[in-house]
C-alpha positions as CSV (number, residue, x, y, z in Angstrom):
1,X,-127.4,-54.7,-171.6
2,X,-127.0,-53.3,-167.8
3,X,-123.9,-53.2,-166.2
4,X,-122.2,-56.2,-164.8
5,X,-122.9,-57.1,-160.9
6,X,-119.0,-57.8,-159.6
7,X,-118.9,-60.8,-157.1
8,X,-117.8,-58.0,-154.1
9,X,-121.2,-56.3,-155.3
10,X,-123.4,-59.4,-155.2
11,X,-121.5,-60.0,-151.4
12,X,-121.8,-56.9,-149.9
13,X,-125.8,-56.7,-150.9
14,X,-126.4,-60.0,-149.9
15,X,-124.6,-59.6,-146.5
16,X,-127.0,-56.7,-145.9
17,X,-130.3,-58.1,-147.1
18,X,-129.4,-61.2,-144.7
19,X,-128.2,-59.0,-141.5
20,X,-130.8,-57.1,-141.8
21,X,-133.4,-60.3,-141.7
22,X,-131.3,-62.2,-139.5
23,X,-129.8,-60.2,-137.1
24,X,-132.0,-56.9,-137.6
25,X,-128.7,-54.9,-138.6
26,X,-127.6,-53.0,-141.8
27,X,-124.0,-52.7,-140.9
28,X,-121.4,-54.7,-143.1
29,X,-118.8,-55.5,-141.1
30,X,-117.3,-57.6,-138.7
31,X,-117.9,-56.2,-135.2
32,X,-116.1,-55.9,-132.4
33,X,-116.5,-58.6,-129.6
34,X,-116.0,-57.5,-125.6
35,X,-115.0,-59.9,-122.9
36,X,-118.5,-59.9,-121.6
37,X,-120.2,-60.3,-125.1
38,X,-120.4,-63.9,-125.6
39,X,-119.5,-65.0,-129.5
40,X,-123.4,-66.2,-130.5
41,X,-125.8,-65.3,-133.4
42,X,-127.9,-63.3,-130.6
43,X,-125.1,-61.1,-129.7
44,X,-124.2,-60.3,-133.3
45,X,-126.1,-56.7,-133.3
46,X,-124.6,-55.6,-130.5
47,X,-120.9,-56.4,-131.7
48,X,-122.0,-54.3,-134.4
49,X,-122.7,-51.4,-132.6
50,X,-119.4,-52.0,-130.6
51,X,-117.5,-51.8,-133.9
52,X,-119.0,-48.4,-134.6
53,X,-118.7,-46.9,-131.3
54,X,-115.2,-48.0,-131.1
55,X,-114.1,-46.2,-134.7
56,X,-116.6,-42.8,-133.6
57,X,-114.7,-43.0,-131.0
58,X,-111.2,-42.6,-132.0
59,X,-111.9,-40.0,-135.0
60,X,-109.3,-37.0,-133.6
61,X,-110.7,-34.1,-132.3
62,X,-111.6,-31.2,-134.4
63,X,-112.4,-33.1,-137.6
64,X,-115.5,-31.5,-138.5
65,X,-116.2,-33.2,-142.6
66,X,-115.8,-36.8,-143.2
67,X,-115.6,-38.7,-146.5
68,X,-117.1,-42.3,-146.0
69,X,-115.6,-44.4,-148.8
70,X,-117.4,-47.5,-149.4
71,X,-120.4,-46.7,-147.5
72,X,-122.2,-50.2,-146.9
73,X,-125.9,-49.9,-146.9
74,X,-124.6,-45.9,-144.9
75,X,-125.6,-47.3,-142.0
76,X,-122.0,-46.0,-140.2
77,X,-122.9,-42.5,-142.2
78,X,-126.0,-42.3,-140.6
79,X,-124.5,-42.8,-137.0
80,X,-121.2,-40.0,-138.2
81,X,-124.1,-37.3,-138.9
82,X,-126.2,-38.2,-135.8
83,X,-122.9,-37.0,-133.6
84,X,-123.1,-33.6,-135.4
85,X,-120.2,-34.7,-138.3
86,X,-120.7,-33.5,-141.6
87,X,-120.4,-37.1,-144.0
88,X,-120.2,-37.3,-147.6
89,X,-120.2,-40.9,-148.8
90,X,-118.8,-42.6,-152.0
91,X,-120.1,-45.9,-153.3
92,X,-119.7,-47.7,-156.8
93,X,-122.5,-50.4,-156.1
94,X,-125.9,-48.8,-157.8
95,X,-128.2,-50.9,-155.2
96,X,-126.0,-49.9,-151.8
97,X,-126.3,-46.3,-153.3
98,X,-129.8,-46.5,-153.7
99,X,-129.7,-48.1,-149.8
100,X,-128.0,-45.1,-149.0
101,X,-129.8,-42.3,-150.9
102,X,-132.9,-43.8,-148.6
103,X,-131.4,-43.9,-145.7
104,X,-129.2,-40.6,-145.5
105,X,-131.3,-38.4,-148.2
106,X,-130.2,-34.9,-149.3
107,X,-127.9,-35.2,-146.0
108,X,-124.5,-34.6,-147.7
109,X,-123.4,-35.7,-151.0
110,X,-123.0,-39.3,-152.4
111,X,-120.5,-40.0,-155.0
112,X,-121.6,-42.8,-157.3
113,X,-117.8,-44.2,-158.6
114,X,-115.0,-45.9,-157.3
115,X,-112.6,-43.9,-154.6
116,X,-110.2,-43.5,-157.0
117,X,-112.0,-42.1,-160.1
118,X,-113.4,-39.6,-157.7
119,X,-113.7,-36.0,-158.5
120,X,-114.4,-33.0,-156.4
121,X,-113.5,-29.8,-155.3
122,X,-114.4,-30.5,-151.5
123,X,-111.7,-31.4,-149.2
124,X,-112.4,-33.1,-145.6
125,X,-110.8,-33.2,-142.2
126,X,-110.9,-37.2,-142.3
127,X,-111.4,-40.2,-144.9
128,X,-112.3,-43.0,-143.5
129,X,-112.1,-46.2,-144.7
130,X,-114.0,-48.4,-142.7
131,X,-113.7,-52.3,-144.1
132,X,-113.3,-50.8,-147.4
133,X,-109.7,-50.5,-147.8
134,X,-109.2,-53.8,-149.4
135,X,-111.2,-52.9,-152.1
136,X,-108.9,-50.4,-153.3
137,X,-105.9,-50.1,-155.6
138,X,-103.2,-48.2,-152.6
139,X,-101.3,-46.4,-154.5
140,X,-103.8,-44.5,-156.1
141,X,-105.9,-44.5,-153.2
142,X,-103.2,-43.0,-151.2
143,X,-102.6,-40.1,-153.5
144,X,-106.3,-39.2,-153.9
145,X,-106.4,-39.0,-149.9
146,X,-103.4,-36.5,-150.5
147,X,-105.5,-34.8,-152.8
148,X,-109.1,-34.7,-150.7
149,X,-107.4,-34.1,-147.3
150,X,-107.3,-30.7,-145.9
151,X,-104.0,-29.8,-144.0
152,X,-103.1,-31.6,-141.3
153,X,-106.4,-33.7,-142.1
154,X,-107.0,-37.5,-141.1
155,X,-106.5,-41.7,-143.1
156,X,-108.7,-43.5,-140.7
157,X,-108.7,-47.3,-142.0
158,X,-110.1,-50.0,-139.9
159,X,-109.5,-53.0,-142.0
160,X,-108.0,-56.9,-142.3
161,X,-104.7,-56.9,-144.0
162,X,-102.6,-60.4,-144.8
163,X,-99.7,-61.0,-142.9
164,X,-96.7,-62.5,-144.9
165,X,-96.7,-65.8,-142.3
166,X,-95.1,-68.1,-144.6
167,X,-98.4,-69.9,-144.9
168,X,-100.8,-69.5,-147.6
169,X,-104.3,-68.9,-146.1
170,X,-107.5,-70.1,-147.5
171,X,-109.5,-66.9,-147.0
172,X,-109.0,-64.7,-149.9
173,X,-109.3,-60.5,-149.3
174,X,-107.0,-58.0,-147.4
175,X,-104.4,-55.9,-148.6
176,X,-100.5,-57.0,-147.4
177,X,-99.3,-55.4,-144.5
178,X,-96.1,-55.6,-145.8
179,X,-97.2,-53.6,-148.9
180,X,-99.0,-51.4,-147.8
181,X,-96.7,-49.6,-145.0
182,X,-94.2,-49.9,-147.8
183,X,-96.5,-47.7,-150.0
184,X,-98.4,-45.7,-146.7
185,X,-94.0,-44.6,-145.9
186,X,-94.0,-43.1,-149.5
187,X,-96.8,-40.5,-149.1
188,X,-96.4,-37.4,-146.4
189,X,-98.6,-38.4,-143.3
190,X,-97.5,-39.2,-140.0
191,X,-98.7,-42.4,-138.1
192,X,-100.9,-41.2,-135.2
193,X,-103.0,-45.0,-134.1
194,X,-102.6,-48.4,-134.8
195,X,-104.4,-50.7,-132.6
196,X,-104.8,-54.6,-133.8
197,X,-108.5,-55.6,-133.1
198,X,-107.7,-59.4,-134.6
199,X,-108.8,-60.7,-131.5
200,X,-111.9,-58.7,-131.0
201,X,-112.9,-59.3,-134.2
202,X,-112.2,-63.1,-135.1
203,X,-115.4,-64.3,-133.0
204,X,-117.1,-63.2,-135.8
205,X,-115.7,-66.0,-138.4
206,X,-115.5,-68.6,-135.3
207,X,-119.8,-67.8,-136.2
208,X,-118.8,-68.1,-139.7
209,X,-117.3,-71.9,-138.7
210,X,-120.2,-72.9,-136.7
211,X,-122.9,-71.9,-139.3
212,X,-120.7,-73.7,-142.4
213,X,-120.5,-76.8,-139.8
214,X,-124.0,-77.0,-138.7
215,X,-125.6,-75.7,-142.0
216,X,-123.8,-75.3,-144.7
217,X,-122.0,-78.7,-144.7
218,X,-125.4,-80.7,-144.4
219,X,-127.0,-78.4,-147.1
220,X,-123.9,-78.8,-149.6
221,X,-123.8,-82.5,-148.9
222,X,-127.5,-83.6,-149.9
223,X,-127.1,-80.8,-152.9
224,X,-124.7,-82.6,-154.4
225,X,-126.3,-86.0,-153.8
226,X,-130.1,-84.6,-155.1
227,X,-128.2,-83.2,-158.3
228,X,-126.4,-86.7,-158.4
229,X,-129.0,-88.8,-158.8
230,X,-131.6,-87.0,-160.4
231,X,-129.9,-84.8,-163.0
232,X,-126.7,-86.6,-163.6
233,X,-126.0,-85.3,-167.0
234,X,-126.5,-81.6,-165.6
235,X,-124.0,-82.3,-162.6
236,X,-121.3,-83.6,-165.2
237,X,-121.6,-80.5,-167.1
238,X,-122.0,-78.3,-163.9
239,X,-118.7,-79.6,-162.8
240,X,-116.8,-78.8,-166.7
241,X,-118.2,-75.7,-166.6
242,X,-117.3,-74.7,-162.9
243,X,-114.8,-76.8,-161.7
244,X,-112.0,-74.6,-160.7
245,X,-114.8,-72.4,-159.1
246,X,-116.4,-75.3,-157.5
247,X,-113.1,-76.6,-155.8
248,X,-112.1,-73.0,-155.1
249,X,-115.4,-72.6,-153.0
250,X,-114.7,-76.3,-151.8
251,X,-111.0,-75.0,-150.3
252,X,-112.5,-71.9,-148.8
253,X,-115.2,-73.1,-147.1
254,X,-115.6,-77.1,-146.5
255,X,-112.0,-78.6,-146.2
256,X,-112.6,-79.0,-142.7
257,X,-109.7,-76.0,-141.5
258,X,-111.1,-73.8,-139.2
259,X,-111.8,-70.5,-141.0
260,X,-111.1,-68.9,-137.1
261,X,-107.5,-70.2,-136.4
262,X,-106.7,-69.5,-140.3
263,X,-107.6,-65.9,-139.8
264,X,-105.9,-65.6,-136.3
265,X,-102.6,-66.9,-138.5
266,X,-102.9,-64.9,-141.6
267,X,-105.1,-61.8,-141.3
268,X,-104.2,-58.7,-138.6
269,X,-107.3,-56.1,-138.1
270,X,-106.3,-52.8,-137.8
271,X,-107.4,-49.5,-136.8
272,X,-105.1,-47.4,-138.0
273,X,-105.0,-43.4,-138.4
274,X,-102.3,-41.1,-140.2
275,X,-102.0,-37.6,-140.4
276,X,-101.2,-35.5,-143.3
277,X,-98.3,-33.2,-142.9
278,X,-96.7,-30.5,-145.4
């Protein structure tokens, strides 16, 4: 039997199958939206590129070797070793490595395991953590940046966390902010950046909105009824079967809350960078 495909797994290669034959883009995260780049499907690609040019262009001078840690389809890689940086990536997911082992080839080295299990004796001037943070355990993944950094080497996350607002969002993901400076104040770097993106970046689910409006909400509704009427007995046990999941995918998505002022209330993107010290 092969190994199990996680639900994170199944998103993130899905996302970059359909940016890449929607949007003609191979990058896996949000973007970053400018005053004069309206918030439409057409403009997507280029508030890709924004994104990218934004983090390139706060990594601190003289950081020469970068570890990418969750590497997407290494897209961002691609664009690090194109401005002369020396990348290794790590990735867990067998068909994004593969992705990336295409894309990159024998240019640096790709670790196929999660951040934390990884073992090596290179260190690096930066570890950047680009959308990927939330994927990781933090206390762990702190110390094994302690562990990979050179001195006075570089954290770069640019990431969503969860604010603690008192309200209980319907978008899952993100790490608590709360938590993690707790945890980030434990370990011996100094705070060098933190900018909050939120607002640059929340166009991106106000698309999100639109396309569950206009699409997905028409497409779920006349599912439901098809499967109704003509396999009644299959939607019954559908529903035993998946319930929770069904209504969990029903909250998230289709209650009629806009995903965009949810995220504005409950999630803060950061780009954030800390320095190791002795």
């Amino acid at each position: 039997m092969g190994k199990k495909v996680s639900s994170k797994e199944l998103g993130l290669v899905a996302g970059l199958a359909l940016g890449k034959f929607f949007f003609n883009t191979e990058d896996l995260h949000f973007g970053l939206w400018t005053d004069d780049l309206e918030p439409v499907v057409d403009n997507f690609k280029a508030a890709q590129e924004n994104y990218s040019r934004h983090l390139i262009d706060h990594i601190p001078t003289g950081v020469k070797t970068i570890l990418d840690v969750g590497s997407g389809g290494g897209n961002l890689a691609a664009a690090l070793l194109a401005e002369g940086y020396s990348v290794d990536c790590v990735s867990p997911s067998e068909h994004l490595s593969r992705r990336i082992e295409e894309k990159l080839g024998n240019q640096g080295e790709l670790f196929k395991c999660k951040y934390e299990q990884l073992e090596t004796g290179r260190r690096y001037d930066l570890i950047l953590f680009s959308e990927s943070f939330q994927y990781v355990k933090i206390p762990a993944a702190l110390q094994k940046c302690m562990e990979l950094l050179n001195d006075e080497g570089h954290i770069l996350i640019c990431d969503f966390f969860k604010l603690d607002s008192g309200r209980q969002s319907i978008q899952g993901g993100g790490h608590s902010l709360a938590k993690f400076q707790a945890h980030i104040a434990e370990v011996p770097v100094t705070k060098r950046l933190d900018i909050d993106i939120t607002e640059r970046t929340a166009p991106t689910i106000e698309l999100w909105d639109a396309f569950l409006r206009d699409v997905g909400l028409p497409v779920r509704g006349l599912t439901v009824e098809y499967f109704r009427t003509r396999f009644p007995w299959i939607t019954r046990l559908l529903g035993w079967l998946l319930g929770q999941r069904l209504a969990r995918i029903d909250r998230e998505y289709f209650s009629g809350v806009s995903l965009h002022q949810d995220f504005l209330a409950n999630k803060t993107y950061r780009l954030l960078i800390y320095q190791k010290t002795a």
